[in-house]
Z-matrix of the N, CA and C atoms (Angstrom, degrees):
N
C 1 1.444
C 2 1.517 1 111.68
N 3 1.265 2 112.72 1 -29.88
C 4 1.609 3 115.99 2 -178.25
C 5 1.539 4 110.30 3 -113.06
N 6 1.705 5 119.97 4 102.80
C 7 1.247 6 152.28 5 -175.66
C 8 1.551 7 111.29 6 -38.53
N 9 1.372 8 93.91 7 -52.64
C 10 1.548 9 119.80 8 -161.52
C 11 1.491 10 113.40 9 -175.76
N 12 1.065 11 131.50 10 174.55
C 13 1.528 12 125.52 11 -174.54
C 14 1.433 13 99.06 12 -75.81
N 15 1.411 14 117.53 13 134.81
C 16 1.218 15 119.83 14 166.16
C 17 1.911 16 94.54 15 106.38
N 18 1.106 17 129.70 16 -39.67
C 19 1.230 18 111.89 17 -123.78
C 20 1.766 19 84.21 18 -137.65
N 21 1.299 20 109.75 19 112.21
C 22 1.195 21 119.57 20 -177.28
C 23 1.991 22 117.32 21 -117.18
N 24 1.222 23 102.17 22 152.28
C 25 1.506 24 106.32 23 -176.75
C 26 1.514 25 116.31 24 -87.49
N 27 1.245 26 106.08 25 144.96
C 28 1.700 27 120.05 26 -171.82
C 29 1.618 28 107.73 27 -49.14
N 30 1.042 29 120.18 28 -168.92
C 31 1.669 30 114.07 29 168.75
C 32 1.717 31 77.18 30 -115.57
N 33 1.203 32 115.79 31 -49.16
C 34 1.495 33 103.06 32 -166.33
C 35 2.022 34 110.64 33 -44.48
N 36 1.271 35 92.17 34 -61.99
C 37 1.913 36 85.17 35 173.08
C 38 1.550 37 124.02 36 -64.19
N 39 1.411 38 112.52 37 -26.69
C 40 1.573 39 109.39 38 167.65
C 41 1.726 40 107.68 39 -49.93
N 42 1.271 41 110.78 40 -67.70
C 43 1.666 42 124.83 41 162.65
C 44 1.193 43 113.16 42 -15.43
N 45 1.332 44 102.74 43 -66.80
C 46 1.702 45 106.95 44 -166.67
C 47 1.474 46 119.63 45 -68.09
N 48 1.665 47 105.64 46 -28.55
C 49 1.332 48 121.83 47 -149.76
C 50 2.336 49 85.88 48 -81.40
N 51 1.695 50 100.98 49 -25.89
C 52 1.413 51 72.40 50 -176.73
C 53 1.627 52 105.24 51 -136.69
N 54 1.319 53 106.66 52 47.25
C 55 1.334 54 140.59 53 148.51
C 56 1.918 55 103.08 54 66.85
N 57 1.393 56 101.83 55 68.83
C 58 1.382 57 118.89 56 -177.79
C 59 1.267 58 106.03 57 -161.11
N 60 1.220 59 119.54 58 150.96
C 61 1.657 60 139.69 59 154.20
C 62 0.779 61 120.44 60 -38.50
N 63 1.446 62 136.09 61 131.81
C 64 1.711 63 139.09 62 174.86
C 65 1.350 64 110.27 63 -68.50
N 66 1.357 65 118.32 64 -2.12
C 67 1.943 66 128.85 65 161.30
C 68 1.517 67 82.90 66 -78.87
N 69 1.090 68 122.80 67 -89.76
C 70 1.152 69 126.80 68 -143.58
C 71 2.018 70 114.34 69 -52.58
N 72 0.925 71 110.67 70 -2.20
C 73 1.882 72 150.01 71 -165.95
C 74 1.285 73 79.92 72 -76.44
N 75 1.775 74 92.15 73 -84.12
C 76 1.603 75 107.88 74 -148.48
C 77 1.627 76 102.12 75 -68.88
N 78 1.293 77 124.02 76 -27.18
C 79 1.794 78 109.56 77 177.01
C 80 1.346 79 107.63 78 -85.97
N 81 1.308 80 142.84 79 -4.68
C 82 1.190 81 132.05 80 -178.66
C 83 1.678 82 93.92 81 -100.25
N 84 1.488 83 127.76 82 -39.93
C 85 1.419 84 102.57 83 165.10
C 86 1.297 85 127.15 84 -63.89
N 87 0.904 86 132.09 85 -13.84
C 88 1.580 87 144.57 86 -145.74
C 89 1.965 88 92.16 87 -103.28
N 90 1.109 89 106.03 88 -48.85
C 91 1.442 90 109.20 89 178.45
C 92 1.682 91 114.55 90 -71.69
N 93 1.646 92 110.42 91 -42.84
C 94 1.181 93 104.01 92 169.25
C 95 1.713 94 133.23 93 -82.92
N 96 1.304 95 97.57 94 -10.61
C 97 1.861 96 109.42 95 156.87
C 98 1.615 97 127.75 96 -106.63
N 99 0.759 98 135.48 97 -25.65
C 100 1.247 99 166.78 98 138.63
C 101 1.693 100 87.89 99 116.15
N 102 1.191 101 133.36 100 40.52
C 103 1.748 102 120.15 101 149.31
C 104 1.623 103 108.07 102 -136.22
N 105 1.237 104 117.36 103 171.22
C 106 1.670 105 112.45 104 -179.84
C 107 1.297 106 90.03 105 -61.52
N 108 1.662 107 89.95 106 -166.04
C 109 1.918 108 114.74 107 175.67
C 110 1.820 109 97.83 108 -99.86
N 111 0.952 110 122.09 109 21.60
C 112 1.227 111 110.13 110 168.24
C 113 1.370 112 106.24 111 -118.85
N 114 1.599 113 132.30 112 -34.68
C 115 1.119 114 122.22 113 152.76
C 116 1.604 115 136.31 114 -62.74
N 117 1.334 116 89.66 115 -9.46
C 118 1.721 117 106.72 116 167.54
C 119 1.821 118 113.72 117 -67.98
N 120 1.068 119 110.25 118 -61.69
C 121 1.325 120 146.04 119 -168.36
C 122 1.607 121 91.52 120 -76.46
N 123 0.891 122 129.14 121 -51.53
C 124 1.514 123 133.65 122 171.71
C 125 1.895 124 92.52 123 -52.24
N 126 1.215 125 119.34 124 -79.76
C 127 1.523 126 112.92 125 -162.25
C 128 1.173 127 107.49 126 -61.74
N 129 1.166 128 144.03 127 -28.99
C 130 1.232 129 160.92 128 176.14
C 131 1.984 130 109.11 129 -50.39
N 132 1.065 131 97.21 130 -46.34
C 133 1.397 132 118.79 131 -177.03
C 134 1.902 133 107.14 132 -82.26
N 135 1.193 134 92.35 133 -49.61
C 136 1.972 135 94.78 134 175.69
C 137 1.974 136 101.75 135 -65.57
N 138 1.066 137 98.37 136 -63.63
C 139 1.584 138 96.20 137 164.08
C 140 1.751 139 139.90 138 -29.12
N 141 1.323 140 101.77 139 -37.69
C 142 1.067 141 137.81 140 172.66
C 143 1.292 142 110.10 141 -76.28
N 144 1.360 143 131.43 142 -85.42
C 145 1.429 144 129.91 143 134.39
C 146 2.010 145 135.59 144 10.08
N 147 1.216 146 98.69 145 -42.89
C 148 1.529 147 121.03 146 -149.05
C 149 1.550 148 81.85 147 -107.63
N 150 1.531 149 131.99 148 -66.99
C 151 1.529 150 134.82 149 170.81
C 152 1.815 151 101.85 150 -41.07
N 153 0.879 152 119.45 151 -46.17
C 154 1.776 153 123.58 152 -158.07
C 155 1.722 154 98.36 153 -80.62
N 156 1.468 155 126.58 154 -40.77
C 157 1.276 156 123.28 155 173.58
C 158 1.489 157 109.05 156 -72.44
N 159 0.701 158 124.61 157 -31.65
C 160 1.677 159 128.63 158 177.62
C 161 1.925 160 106.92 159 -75.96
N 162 1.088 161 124.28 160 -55.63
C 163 1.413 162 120.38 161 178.03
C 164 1.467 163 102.36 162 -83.50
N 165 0.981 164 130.83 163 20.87
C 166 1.682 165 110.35 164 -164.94
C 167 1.989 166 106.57 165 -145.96
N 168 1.176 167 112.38 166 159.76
C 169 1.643 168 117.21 167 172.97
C 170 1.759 169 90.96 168 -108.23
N 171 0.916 170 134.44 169 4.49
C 172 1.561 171 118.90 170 -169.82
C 173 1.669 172 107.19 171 -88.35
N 174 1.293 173 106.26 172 142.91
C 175 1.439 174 111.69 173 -164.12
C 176 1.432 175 117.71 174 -51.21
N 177 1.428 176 129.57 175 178.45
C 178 1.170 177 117.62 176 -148.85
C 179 1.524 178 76.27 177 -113.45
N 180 1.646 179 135.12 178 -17.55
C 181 1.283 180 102.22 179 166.71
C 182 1.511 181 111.13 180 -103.98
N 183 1.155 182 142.83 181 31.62
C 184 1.658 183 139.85 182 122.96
C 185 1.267 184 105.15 183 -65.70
N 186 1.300 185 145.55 184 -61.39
C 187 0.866 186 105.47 185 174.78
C 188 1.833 187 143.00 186 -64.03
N 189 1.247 188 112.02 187 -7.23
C 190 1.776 189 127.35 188 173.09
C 191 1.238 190 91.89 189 -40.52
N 192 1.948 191 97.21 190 -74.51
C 193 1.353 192 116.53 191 -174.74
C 194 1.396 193 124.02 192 -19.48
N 195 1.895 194 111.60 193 -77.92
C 196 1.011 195 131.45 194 -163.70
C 197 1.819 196 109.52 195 -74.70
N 198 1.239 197 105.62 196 2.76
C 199 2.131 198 96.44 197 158.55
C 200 1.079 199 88.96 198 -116.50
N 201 1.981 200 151.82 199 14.16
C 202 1.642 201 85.67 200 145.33
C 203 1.994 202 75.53 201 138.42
N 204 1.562 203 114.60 202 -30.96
C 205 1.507 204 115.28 203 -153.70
C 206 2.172 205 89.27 204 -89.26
N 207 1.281 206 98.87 205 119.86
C 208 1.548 207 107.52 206 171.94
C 209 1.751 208 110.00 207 -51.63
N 210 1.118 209 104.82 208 -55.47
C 211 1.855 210 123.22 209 -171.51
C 212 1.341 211 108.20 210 -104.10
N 213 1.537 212 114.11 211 106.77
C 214 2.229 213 108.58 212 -166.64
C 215 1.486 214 100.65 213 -51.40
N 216 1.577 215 122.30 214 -30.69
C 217 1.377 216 125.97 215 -158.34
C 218 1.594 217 107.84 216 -62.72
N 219 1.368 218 114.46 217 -27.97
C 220 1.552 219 130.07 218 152.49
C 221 1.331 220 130.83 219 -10.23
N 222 1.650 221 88.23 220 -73.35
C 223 1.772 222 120.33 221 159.37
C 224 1.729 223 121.91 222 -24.21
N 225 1.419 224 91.30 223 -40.96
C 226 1.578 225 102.20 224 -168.90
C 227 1.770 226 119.87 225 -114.89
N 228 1.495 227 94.74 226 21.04
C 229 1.465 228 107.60 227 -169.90
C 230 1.109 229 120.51 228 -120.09
């Protein structure tokens, strides 16, 4: 689901790419993780976030930015 840092794939082309419905996406992930792909992608991103403040001096809203969160205040919500 995650391309490259920053840069994540549609559900619509995930779907397409392996010839199912973006219903059928979200209940077959949902059963095999037990959260959607947005709470995936959500922890994924705080995680991301959480590694980068700990190894890093770069601000805490470059880093918001750079996993993915539009608004840093996000980060903390």
């Amino acid at each position: 689901m995650v391309e490259k840092k920053g840069s994540y794939l549609s559900l619509d082309k995930l779907a397409g790419d392996h010839h199912i419905s973006v219903t059928q996406l979200q209940k077959m992930f949902k059963s095999l993780y037990g959260v959607t792909v947005y709470q995936y992608l959500r922890e994924y991103r705080l995680e991301e976030a959480a590694v980068a403040l700990l190894r890093s001096e770069t601000s805490i809203t470059e880093i918001a930015l750079e996993a993915g969160f539009t608004n840093p205040a996000k980060l903390a919500a």
